[in-house]
N, C-alpha and C positions, 0 to 999 in steps of 0.2 A: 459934097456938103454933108453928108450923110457919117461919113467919117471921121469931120471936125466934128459933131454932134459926140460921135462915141465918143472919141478923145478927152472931150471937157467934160463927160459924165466922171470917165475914170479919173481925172483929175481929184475933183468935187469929189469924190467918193476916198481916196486917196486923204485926202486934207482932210476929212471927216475923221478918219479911222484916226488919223495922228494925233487932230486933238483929242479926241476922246481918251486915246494913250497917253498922253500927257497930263490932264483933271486927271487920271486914274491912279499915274505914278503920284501926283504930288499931294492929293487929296486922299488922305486918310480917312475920311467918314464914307466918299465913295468908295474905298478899299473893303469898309468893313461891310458897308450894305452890299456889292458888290457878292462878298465872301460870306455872307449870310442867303443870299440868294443861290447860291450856288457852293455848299460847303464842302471842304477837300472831303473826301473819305478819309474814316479814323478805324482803326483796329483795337475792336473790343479786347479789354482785358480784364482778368479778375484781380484784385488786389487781396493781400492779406497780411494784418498787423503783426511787427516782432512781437512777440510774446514772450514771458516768464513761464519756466515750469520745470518736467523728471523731464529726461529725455535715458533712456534704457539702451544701449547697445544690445543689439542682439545678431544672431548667428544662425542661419539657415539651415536646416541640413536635408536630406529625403533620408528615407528609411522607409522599414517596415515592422510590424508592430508582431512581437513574439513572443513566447509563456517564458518567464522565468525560469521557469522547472520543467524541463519535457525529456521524457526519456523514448529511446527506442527500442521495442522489446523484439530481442530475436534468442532463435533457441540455441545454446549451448551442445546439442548433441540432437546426432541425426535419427528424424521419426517421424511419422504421419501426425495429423494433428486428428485427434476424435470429440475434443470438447473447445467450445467457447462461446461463453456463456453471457459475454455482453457484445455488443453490438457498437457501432461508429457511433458517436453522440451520446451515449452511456455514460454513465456518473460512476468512477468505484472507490473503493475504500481502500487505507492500509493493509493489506492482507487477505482481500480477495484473487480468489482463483480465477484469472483473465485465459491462461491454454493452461490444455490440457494434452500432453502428449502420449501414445500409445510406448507403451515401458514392457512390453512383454518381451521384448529381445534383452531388455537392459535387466529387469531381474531374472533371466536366466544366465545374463555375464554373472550376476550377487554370486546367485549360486554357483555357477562353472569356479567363481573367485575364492568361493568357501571351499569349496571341494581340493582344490589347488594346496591351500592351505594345510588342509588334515593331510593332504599326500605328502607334501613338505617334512610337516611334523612327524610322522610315519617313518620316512625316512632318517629322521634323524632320529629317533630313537634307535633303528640301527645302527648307525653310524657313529653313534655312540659305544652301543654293545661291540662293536668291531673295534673302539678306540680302547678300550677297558682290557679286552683278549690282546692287544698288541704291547700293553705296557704289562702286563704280567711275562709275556713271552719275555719280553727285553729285560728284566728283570734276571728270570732265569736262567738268560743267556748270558749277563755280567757275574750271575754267579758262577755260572760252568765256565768261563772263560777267565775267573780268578781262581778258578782250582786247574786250572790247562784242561777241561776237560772238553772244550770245543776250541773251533782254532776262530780265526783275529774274525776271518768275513762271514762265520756263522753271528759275530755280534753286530756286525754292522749291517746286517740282514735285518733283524731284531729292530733296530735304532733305526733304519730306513719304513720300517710298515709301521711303527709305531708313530713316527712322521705325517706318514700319509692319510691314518686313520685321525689326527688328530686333523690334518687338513678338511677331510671330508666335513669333520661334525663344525668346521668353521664355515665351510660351504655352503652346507644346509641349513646353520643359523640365518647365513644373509639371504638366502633362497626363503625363508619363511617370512624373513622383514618384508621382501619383497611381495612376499602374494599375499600379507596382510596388507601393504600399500597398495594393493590390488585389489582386493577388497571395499579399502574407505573409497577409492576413484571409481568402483560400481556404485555404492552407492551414492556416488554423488551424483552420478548420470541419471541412475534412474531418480533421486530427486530433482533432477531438472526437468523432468519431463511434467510437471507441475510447477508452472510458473505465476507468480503473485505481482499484486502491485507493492510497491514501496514506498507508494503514499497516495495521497488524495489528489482526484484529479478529475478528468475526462478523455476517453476516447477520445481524439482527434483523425483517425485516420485509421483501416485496417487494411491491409493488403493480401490478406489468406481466408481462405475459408477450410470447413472439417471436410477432411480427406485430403488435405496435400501434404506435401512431403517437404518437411523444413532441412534447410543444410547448414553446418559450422561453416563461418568464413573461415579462411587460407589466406596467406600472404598476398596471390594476387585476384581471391575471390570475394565479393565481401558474402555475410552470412545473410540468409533469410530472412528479412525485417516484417516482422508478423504482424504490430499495433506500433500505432505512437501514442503515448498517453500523457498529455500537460495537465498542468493546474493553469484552469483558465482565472482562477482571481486575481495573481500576478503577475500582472503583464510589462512585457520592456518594447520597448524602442530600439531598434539597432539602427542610430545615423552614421550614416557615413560622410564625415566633414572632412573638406577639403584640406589636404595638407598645409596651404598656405594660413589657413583660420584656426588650426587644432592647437597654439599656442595659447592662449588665454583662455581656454574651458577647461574647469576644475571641478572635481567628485564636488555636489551639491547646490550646484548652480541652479535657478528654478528653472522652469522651461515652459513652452506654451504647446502643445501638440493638436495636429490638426488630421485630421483621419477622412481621408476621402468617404469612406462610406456614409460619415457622418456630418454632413456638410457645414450643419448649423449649429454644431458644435466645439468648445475650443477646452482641452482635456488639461489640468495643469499635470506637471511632473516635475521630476529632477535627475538631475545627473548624477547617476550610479559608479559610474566604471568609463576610465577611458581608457582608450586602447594606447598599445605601448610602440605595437606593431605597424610598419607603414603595410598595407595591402594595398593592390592592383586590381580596381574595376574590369568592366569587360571593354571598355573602350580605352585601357592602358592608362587612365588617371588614377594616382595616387590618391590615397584616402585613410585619416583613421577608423577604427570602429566606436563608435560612445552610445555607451547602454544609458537609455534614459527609461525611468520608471514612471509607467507611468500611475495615477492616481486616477482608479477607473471605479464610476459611481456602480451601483451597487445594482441598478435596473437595465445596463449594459454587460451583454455578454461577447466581447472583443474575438472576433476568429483570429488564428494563427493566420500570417502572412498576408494585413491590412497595409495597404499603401499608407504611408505618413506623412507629414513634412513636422520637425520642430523647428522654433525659435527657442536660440538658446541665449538667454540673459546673460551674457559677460561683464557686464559693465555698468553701471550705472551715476547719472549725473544728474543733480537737483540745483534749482532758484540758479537755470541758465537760459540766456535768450535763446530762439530757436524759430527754424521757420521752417515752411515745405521745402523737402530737397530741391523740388524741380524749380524752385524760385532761384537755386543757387546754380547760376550757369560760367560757363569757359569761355573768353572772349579775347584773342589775339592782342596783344599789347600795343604795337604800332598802329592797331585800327581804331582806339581809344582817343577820345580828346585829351590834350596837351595836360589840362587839369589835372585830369585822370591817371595819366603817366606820372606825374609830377610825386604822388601820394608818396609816404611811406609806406603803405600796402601795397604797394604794387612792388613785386620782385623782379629786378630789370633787366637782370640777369636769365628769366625765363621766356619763354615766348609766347605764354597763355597767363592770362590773370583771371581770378575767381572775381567773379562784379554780380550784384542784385539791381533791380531796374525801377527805378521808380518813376512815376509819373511829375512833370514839371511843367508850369505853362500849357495841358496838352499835350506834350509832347515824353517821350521815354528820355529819361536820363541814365546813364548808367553811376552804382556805387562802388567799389572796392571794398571785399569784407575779406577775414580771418575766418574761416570754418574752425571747428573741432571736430567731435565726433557725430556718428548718424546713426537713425535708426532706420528702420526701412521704412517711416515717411518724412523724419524731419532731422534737421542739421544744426548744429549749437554753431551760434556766432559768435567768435569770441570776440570781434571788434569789425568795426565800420559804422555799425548800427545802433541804435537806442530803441527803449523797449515803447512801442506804439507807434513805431513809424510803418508807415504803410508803402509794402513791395509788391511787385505783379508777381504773380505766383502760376499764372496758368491762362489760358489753355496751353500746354504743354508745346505742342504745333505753333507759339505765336513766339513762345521762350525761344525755340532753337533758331528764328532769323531774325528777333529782337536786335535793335541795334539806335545807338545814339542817336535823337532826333526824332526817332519815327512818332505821326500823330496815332494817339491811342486814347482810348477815353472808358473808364469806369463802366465797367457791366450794369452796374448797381444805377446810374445816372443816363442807362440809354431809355429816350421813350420806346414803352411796348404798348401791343395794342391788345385787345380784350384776351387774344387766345397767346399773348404772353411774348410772342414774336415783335421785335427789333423794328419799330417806323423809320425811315427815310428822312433825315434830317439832321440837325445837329442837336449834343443832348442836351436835357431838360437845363442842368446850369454849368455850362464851360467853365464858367471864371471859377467856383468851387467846386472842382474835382477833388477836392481830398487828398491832391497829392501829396505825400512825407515832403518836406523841406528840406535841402542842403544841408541846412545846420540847424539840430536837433537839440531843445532844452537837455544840459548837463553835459555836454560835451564840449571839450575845452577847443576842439579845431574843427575846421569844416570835413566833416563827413567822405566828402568826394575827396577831399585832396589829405585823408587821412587821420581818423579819429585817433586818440588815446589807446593801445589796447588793455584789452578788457583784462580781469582777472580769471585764475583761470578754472575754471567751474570745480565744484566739489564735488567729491565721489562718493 
């Protein structure tokens, strides 16, 4: 008995469920009470309007920020240093005495070189009076040798020393050029041993103190490097921009620089010099070098070998629509509605199509656009879109699994509660979520299935 009792429960319980699924399928206003009672879950999104405006190309590069003008001062000729008379961080002038080198060896080369000199001279004034004594001899002996009174090899005796004497006094001409070029190269050493500045600048760095002993570089030695001294008022940028970008940057393009020490500030500059030369990083990437100058206020004193990054302005385009890069996403063509394939922007020939998402019903639609060019936040559309239509643009995380249909509903339209946080529920007004429309005033076809394109932005 007990059995049949169960039986006719499940029954009854059975027939219940069914009807109730039947009112449910065919009754729309139970459907919507129903789905009001219990709302799908919707995935917040931000939307953001096309817009008019510049949109600027620009060019990244890293670098580091370095003096214009900096020299390295090393000595010319080997000495102990006895004077130096400014210090790392020191200010000096055109023609101050920065080293000071001990020259006691070097003018006694002056001297050893003058002395050399008068012995030269010396000698050839003999050598002279010995050339003078050999052409009278030969003389006397063409006369005795025209009267037979010496025979043939006493004159060719005569015409041989007279030879020799005239060699000598040729010899010790060049012997004098010589130890007077010997001479001007003493003192040039010992004026090296007083070295100056060659212009205005600062100490950046010393590497010696008084009592060491500086040395000439040599082919495989380099020399001594005693001070570095720059002018710190004009400062460069040295980017190194990737081979594939070094095309379109040209001497005087403006630039924006960004100097890690300086976090909250943004330095403007320009493009000086660009390099001609491909060079090899340390990680084997190819890179040119571009000197950008920079324009540094006047209360900032810039150290040698500041970390940078530029933006370098190549390009620029005005009164073009434009939106958040990350609003513009890659989306597989076969995974697209039929619509959507159908477009003239969709190229069918590829396997990826560029689409922005708009809200519909509720629901994500996707649109087929034209890109142009980008800055590093935002992207010109050259067609798909009209200017005020409103596309999900972020959170960035909701873009990259965005897809046809999903419910999603306006950031701007969820109820929040006092501390700002998202209530439980469905939002304040469904039916006006603000979504962009299909088909957008001024546009001669539907949007989805392939706008007009646009004209193409001015430069």
């Amino acid at each position: 008995m007990l059995k049949w009792i169960v039986i006719l429960i499940l029954a009854l319980a059975t027939v219940t469920v069914g009807t109730l699924g039947v009112v449910f399928a065919t009754s729309g206003g139970v459907r919507a009470k129903f789905a009001k009672m219990f709302p799908e879950p919707r995935t917040t999104v931000r939307l953001t309007p096309v817009s008019k405006g510049v949109l600027t190309r620009m060019i990244n590069a890293p670098g580091s920020i370095e003096p214009k003008t900096k020299v390295q001062i090393s000595a010319q000729v080997a000495a102990r240093i006895i004077e130096l008379p400014f210090r790392e961080g020191d200010s000096v002038r055109k023609g101050d005495v920065v080293v000071r080198l001990d020259a006691r060896d070097l003018a006694a080369a002056v001297e050893s070189a003058q002395a050399n000199l008068a012995g030269e001279e010396a000698r050839l004034r003999g050598n002279e009076a010995q050339l003078a004594q050999a052409r009278n001899d030969l003389q006397r002996a063409e006369k005795l040798f025209a009267s037979k009174d010496i025979a043939r090899n006493a004159l060719d005796d005569a015409e041989a020393n007279s030879l020799r004497a005239q060699s000598a006094v040729d010899a010790t001409k060049q012997s004098i050029a010589a130890a007077r070029a010997g001479i001007v190269r003493a003192r040039k050493d010992l004026d090296n041993t007083v070295i100056t500045s060659d212009f205005d600048g600062t100490i950046v760095k010393l590497n010696a103190e008084v009592g060491e002993l500086v040395l000439v570089g040599t082919l495989n030695n380099a020399a001594s490097v005693i001070m570095e001294i720059a002018d710190l008022g004009t400062m460069l940028m040295k980017a190194r921009v990737d081979e594939a970008n070094i095309a379109p940057i040209r001497a005087g393009q403006g630039c924006r620089v960004y100097i890690n020490a300086y976090k909250d500030r943004v330095f403007e500059a320009s493009v000086e010099r660009v390099g001609l030369k491909r060079l090899t990083d340390r990680d084997g990437t190819g890179y040119f070098e571009v000197e950008v100058l920079v324009k540094k206020p006047r209360d900032i004193v810039l150290a040698s070998g500041l970390t940078a990054n530029a933006d370098i302005m190549v390009e620029s385009f005005t009164d073009v629509l434009k939106l958040p890069s990350q609003a513009v996403v890659d989306r597989r063509v076969d995974a697209l509605p039929e619509a959507i394939r159908s477009s003239p922007l969709i190229d069918k020939s590829k396997a990826f199509a560029r689409v922005v998402f708009v809200i519909e019903a509720g629901k994500a639609r996707p649109i087929p656009v034209v890109t142009g060019a980008s800055d590093l936040t935002d992207t010109v559309i050259l067609s798909g879109l009209t200017e005020g239509q409103k596309v999900i643009s972020g959170p960035f995380k909701v873009l990259v699994d965005m897809a046809d249909g999903k419910l999603v509903v306006d950031e701007s339209k969820v109820k929040k509660d006092k501390d700002g946080k998202p209530l439980p529920g469905a939002p304040e007004d469904d039916a006006g979520d603000e979504s962009a429309p299909a088909v957008s005033a001024g546009e001669s076809t539907d949007a989805r299935s392939g706008a007009a394109p646009a004209k193409e932005p001015a430069r």
